[in-house]
ROTI-533625 format. One record per residue (C-alpha): residue number from 1; residue in three letters; chain; x, y, z. Coordinates in steps of 0.2 Angstrom, whole numbers, always signed. Example, Ala and Ser with C-alpha at 12.3 -4.5 7.8 and 13.67 -1.06 7.14 Angstrom:
<sites>
<n->1 res->ala chain->A c1->+62 c2->-22 c3->+39>
<n->2 res->ser chain->A c1->+68 c2->-5 c3->+36>
</sites>
This chain:
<sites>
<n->1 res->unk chain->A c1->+355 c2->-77 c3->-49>
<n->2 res->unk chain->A c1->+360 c2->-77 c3->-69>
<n->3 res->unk chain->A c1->+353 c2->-60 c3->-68>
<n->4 res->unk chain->A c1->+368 c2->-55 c3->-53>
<n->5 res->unk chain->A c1->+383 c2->-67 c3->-62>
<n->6 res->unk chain->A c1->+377 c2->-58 c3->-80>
<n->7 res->unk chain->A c1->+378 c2->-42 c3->-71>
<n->8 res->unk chain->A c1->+396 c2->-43 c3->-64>
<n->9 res->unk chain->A c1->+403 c2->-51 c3->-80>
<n->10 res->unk chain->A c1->+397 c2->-35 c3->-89>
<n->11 res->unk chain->A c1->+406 c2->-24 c3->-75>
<n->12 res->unk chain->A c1->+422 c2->-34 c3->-77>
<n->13 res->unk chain->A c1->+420 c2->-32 c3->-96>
<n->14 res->unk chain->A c1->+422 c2->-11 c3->-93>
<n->15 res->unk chain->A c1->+436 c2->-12 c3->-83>
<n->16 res->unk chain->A c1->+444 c2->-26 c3->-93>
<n->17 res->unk chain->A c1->+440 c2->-13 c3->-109>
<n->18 res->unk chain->A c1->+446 c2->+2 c3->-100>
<n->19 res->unk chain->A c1->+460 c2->-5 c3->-95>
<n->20 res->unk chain->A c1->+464 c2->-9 c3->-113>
<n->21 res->unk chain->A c1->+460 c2->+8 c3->-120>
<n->22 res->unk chain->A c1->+471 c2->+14 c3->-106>
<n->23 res->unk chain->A c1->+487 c2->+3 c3->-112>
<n->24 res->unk chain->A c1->+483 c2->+8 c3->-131>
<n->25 res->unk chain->A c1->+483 c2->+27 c3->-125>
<n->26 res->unk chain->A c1->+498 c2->+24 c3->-118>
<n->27 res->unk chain->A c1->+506 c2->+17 c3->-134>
<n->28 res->unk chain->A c1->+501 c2->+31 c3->-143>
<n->29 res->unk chain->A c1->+508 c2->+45 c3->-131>
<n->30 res->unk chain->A c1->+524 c2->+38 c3->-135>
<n->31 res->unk chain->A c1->+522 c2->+36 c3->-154>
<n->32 res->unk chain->A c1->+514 c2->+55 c3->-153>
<n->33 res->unk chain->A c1->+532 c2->+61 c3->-146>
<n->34 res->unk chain->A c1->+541 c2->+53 c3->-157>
<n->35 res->unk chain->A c1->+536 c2->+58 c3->-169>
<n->36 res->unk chain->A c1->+534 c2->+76 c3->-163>
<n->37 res->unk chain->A c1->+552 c2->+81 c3->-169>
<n->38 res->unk chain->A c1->+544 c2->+76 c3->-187>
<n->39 res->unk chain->A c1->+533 c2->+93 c3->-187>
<n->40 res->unk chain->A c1->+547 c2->+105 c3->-186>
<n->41 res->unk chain->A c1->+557 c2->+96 c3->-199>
<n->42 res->unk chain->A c1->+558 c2->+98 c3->-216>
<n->43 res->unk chain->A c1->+557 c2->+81 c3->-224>
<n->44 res->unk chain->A c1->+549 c2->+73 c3->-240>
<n->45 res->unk chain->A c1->+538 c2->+64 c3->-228>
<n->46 res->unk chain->A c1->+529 c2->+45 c3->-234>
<n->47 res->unk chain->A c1->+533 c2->+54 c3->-253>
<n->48 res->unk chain->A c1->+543 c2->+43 c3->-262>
<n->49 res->unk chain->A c1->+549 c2->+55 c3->-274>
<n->50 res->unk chain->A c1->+561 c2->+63 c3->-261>
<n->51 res->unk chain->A c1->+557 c2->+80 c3->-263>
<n->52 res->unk chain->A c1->+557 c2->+90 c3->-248>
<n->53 res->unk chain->A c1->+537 c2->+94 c3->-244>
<n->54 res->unk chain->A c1->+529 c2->+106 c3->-230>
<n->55 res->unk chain->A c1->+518 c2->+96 c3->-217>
<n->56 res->unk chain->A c1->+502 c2->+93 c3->-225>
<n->57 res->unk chain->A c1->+495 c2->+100 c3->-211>
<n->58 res->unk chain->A c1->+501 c2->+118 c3->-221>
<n->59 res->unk chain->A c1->+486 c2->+115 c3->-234>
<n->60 res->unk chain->A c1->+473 c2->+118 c3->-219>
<n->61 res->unk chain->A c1->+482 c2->+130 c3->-212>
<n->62 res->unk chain->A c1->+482 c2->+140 c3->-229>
<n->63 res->unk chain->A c1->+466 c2->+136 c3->-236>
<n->64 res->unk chain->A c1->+459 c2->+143 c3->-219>
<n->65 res->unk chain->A c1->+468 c2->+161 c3->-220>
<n->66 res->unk chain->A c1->+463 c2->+161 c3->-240>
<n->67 res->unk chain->A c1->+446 c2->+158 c3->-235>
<n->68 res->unk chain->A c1->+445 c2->+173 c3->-226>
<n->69 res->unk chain->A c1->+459 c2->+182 c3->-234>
<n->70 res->unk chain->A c1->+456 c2->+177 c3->-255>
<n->71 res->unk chain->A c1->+444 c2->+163 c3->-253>
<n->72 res->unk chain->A c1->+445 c2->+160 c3->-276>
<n->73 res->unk chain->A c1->+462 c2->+155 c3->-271>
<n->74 res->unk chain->A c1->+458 c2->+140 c3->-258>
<n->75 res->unk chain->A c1->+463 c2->+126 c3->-271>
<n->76 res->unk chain->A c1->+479 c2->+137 c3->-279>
<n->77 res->unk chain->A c1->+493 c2->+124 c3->-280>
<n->78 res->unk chain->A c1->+508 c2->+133 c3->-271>
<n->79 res->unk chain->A c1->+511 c2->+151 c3->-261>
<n->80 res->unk chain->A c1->+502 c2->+165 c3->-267>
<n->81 res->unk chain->A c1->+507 c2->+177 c3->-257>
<n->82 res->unk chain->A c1->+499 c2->+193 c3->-253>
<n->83 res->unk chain->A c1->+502 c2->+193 c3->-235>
<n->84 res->unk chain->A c1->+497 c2->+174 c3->-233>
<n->85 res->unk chain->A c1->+508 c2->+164 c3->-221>
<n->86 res->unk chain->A c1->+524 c2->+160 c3->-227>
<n->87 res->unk chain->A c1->+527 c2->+142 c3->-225>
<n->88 res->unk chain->A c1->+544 c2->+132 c3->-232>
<n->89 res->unk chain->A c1->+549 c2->+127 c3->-246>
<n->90 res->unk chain->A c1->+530 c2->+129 c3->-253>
<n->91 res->unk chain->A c1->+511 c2->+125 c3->-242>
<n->92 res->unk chain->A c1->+504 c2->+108 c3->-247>
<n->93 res->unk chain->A c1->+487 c2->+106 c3->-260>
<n->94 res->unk chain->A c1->+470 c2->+108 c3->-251>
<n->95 res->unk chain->A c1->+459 c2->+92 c3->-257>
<n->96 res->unk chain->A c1->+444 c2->+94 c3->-246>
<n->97 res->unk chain->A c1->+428 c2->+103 c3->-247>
<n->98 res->unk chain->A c1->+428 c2->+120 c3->-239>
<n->99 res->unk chain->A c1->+420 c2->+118 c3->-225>
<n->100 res->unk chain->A c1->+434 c2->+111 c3->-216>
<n->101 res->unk chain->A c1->+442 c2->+127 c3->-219>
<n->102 res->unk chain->A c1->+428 c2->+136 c3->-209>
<n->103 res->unk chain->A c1->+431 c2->+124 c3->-196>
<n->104 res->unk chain->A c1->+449 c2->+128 c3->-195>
<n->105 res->unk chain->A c1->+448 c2->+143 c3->-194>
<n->106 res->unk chain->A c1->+451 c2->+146 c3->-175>
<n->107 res->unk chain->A c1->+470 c2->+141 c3->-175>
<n->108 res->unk chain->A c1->+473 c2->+157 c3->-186>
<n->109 res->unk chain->A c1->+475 c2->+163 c3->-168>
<n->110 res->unk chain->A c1->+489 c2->+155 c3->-168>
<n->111 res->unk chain->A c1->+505 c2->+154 c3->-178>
<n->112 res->unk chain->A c1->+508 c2->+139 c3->-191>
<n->113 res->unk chain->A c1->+518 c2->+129 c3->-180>
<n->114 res->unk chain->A c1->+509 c2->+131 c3->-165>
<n->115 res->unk chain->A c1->+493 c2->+129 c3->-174>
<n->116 res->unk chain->A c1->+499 c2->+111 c3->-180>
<n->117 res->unk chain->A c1->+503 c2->+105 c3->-164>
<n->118 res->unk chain->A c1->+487 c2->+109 c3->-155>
<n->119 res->unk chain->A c1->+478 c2->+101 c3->-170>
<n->120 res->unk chain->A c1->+487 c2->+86 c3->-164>
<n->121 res->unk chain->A c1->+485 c2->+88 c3->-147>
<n->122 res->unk chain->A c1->+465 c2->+92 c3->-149>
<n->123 res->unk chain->A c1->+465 c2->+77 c3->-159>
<n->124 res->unk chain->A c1->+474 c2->+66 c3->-147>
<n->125 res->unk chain->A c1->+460 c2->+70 c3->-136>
<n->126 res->unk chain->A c1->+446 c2->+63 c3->-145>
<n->127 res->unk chain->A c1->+455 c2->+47 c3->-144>
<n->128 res->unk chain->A c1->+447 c2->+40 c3->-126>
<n->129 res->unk chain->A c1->+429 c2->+48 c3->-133>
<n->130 res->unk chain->A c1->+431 c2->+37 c3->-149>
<n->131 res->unk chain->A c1->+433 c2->+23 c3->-139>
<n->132 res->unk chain->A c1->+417 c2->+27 c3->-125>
<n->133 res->unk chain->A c1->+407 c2->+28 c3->-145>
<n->134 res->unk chain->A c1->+416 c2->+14 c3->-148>
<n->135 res->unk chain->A c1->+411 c2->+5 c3->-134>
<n->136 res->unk chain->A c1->+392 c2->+11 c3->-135>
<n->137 res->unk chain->A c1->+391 c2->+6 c3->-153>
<n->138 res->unk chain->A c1->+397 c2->-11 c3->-149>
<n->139 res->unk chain->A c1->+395 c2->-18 c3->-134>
<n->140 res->unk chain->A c1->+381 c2->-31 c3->-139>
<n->141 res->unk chain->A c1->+395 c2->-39 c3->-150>
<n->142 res->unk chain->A c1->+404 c2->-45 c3->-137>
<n->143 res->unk chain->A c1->+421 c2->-39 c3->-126>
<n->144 res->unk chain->A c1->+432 c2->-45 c3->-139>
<n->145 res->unk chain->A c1->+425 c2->-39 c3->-155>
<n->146 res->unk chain->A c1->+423 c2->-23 c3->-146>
<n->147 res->unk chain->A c1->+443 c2->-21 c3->-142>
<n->148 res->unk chain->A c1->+447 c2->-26 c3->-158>
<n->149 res->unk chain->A c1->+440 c2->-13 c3->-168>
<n->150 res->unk chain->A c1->+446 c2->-1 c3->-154>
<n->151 res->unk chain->A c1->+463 c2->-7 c3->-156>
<n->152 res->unk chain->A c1->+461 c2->-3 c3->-175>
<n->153 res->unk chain->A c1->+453 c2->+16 c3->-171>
<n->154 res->unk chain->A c1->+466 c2->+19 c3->-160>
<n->155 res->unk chain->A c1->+482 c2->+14 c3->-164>
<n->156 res->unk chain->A c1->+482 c2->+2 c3->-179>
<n->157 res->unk chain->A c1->+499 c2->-7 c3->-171>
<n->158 res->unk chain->A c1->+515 c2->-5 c3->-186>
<n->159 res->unk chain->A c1->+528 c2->-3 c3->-173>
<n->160 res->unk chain->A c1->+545 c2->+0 c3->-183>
<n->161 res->unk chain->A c1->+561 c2->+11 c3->-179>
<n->162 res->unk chain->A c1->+561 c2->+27 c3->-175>
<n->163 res->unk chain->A c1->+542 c2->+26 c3->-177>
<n->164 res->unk chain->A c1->+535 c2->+23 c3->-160>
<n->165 res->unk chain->A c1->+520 c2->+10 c3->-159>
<n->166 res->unk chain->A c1->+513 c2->+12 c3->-178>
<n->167 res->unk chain->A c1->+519 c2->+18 c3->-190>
<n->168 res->unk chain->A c1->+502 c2->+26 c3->-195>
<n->169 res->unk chain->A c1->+498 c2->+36 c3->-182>
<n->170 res->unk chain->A c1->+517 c2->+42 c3->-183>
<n->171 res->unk chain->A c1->+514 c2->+49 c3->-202>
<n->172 res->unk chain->A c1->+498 c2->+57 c3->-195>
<n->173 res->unk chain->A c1->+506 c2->+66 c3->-182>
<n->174 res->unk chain->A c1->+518 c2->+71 c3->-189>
<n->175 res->unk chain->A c1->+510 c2->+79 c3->-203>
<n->176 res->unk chain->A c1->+496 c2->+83 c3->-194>
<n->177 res->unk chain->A c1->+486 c2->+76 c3->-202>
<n->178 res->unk chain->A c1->+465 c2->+76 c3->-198>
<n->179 res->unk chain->A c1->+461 c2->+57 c3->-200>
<n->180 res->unk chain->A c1->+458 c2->+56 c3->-181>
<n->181 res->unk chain->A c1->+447 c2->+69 c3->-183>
<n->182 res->unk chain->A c1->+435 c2->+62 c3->-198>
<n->183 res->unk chain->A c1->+438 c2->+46 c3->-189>
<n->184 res->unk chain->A c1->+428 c2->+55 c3->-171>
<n->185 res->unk chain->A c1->+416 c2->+62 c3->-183>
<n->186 res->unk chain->A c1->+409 c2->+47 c3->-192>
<n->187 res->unk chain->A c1->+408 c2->+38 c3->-175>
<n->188 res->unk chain->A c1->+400 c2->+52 c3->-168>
<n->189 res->unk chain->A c1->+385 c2->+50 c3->-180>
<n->190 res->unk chain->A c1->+386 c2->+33 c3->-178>
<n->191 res->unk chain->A c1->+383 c2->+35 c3->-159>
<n->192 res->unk chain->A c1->+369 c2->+48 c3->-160>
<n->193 res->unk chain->A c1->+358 c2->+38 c3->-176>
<n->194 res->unk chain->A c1->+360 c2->+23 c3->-164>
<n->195 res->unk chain->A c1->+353 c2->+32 c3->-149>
<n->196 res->unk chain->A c1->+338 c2->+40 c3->-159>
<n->197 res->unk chain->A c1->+344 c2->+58 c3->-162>
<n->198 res->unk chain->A c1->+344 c2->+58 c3->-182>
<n->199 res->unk chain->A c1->+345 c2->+75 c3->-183>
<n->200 res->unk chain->A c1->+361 c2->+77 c3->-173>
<n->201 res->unk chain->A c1->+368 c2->+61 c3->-183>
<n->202 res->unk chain->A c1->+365 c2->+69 c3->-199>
<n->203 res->unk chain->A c1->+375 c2->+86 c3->-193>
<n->204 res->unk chain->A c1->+389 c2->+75 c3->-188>
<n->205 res->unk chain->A c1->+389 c2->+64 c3->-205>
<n->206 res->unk chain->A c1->+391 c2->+80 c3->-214>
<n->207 res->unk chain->A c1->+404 c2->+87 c3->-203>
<n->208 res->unk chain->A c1->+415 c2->+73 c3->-208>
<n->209 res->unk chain->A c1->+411 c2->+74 c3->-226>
<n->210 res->unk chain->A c1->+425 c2->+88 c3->-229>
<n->211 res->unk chain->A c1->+435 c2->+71 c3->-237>
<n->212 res->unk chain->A c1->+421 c2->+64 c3->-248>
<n->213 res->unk chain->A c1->+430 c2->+47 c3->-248>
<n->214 res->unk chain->A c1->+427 c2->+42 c3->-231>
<n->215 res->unk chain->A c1->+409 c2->+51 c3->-231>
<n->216 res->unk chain->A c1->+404 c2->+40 c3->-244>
<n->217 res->unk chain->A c1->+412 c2->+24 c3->-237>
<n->218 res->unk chain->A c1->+401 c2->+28 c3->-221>
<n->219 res->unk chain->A c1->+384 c2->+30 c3->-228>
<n->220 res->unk chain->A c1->+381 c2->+11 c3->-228>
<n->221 res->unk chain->A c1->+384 c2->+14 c3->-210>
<n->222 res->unk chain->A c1->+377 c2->+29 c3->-208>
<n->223 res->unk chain->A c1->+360 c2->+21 c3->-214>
<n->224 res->unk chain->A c1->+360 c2->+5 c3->-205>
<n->225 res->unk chain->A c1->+360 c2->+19 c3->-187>
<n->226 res->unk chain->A c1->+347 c2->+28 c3->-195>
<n->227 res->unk chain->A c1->+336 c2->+16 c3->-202>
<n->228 res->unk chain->A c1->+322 c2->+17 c3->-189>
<n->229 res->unk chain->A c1->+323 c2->+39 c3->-194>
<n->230 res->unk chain->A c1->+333 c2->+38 c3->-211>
<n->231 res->unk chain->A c1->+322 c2->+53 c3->-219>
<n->232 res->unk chain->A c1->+328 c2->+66 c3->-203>
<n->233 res->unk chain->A c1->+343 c2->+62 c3->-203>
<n->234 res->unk chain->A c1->+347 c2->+62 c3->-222>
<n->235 res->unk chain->A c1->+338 c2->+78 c3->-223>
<n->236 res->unk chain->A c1->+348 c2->+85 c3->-208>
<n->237 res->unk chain->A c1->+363 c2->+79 c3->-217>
<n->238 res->unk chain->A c1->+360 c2->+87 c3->-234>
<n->239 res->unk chain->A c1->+355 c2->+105 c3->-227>
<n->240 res->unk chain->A c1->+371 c2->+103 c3->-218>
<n->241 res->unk chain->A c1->+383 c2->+101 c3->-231>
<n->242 res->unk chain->A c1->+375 c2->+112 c3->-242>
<n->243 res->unk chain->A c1->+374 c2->+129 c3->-228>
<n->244 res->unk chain->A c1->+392 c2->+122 c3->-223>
<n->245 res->unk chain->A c1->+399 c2->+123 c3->-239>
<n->246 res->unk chain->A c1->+389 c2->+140 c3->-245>
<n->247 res->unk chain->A c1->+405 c2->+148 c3->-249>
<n->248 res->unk chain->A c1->+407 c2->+138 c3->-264>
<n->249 res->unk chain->A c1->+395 c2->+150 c3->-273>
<n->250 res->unk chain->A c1->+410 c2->+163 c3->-272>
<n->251 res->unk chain->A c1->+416 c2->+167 c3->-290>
<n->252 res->unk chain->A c1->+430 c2->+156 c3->-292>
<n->253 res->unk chain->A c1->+430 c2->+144 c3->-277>
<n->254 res->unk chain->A c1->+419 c2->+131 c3->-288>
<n->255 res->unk chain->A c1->+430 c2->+131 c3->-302>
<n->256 res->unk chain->A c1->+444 c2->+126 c3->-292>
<n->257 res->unk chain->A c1->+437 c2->+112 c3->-280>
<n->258 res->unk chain->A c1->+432 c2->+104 c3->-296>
<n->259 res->unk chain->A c1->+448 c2->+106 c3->-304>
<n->260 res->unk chain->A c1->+456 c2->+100 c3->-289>
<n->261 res->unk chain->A c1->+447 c2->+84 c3->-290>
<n->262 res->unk chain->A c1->+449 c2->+79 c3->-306>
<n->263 res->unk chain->A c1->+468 c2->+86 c3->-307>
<n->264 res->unk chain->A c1->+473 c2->+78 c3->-290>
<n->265 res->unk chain->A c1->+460 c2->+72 c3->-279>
<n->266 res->unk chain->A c1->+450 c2->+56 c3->-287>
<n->267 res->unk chain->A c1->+471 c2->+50 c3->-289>
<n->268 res->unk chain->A c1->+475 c2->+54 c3->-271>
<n->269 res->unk chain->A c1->+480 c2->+37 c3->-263>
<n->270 res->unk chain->A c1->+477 c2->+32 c3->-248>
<n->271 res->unk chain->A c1->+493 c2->+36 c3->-238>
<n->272 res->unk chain->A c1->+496 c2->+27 c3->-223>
<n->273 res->unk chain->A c1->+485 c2->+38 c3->-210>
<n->274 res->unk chain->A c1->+474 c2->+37 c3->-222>
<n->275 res->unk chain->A c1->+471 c2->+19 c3->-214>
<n->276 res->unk chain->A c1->+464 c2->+26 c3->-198>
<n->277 res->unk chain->A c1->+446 c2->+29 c3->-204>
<n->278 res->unk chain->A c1->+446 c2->+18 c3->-219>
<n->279 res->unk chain->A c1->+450 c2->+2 c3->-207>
<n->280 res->unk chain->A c1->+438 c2->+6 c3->-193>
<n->281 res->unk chain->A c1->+424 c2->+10 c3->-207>
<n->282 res->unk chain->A c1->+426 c2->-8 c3->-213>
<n->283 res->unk chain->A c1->+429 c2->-17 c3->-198>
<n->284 res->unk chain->A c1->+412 c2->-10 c3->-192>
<n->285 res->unk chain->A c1->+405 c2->-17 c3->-207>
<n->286 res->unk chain->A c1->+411 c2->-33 c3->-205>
<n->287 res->unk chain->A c1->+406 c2->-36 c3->-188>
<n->288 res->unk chain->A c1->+389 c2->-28 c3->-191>
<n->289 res->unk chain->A c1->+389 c2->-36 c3->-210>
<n->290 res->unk chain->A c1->+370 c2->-44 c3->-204>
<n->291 res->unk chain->A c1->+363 c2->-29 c3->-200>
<n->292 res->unk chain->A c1->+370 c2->-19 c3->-213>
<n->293 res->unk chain->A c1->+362 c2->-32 c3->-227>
<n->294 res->unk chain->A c1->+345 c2->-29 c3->-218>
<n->295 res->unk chain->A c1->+346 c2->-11 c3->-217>
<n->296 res->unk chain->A c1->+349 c2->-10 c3->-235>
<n->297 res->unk chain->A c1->+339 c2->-22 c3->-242>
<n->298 res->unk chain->A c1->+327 c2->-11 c3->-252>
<n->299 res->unk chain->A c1->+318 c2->-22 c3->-261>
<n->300 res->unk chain->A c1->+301 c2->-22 c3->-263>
<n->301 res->unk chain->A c1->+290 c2->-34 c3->-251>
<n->302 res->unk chain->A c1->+285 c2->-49 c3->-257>
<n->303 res->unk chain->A c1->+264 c2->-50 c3->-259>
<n->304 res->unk chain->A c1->+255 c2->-60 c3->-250>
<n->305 res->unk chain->A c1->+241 c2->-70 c3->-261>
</sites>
């Protein structure tokens, strides 16, 4: 009889949480078309110095033509042009690793702007699957804790004029911006150390290291998944980043993601889409703060006399 009650409560939770991921979807539709306008404008964007700035979404864009195109040039502040894509008044920085450049790579089918808005789109998409890992990876903490850190992975409510629902997922709309995407990453190998497939966790982990920031502030987590297979899935993490990132051997490249770092990238703040991965990681770690302390408590075993 508990068994049957137990068993009907947990399929009114599913419907109560789809429901939920449902209305927040929702939400989010309209604050992705409100701010679609904001990716055909020129604007200066959440820079407070008012100078009018290309979506940052022009730096992928870019930095995956250059690959191909003049690959020592990837990290080249400003147009270069050569025949590279001409992109008003000038194509943002690029601040991540290369590999994400790879990964790009397919919307060089398309022009810029049509590129920028099936980024978004394909983005939007993961949304609903971030929620099913989401789900998965929480649903022994209860309905509520469960919603709660979906709320924050997908839609982080700052409603404000002319800014839909949140004001975050406006910014990274409309600049197209790929925190959804490093965001779907993480959780995906999240999902897969937790169901015993450390290799695949690994792959994913080094998939969404192309901004180191957030791979570091995952690796707590990414260990606590792992813990029962951490040596697989470290390894398969390693030998990913490393062959996925192979074109940093090219004469020049190198150079110029280290001086990219040390010129821009370690005083990069974190902008207001920025918030979308770096709250999620944290409130995963606070509801999951017991299992985290055991999974990193690497100190030696006590002897027994």
């Amino acid at each position: 009889m508990v068994e049957f009650i137990m068993a009907g409560y947990s399929r009114l939770g599913k419907r109560l949480f789809v429901v939920g991921v449902a209305v927040l979807l929702a939400l989010n539709v309209y604050t992705f078309f409100v701010a679609y306008p904001e990716t055909y404008t020129l604007t200066p964007g959440i820079n407070t110095s008012g100078s009018v700035l290309a979506k940052d979404f022009s730096a992928y864009y870019v930095s995956a033509w250059r690959l191909w195109n003049n690959p020592a040039q990837i990290y080249t502040v400003g147009a270069i042009g050569g025949g590279e894509p001409y992109i008003q008044p000038h194509p943002q920085t690029y601040k991540y690793l290369p590999s994400f450049s790879l990964m790009l790579s397919p919307l060089l089918l398309l022009d810029y702007q049509q590129a920028l808005i099936v980024f978004d789109v394909f983005q939007f998409l993961l949304l609903p699957i971030m929620a099913f890992l989401l789900y998965h990876l929480l649903e022994k903490k209860g309905l509520v804790a469960t919603f709660v850190v979906t709320i924050i992975a997908l839609l982080l409510p700052s409603p404000a004029p002319n800014k839909g629902f949140s004001v975050i997922y406006y910014w990274q709309w409309g600049e197209g911006q790929a925190k959804v995407l490093i965001t779907f990453l993480l959780l995906l190998s999240f999902y897969f150390g937790s169901r015993g497939k450390p290799y695949l966790s690994g792959i994913a982990l080094a998939l969404g290291f192309f901004d180191p920031r957030f791979g570091l502030l995952a690796l707590p987590l990414f260990v606590m998944y792992n813990r029962r297979s951490l040596k697989a899935a470290a390894l398969s993490a390693v030998v990913t980043l490393v062959v996925s990132n192979l074109m940093l051997l090219y004469p020049g490249l190198a150079l110029g993601f280290f001086g990219m770092v040390w010129a821009s990238g370690v005083t990069t703040p974190l902008y207001y889409y920025a918030f979308i991965p770096f709250f999620t990681l944290i409130s995963l770690m606070v509801i999951n703060y017991r299992e985290l302390a055991e999974a990193l408590d690497f100190r030696a075993p006590k002897r027994k006399f």
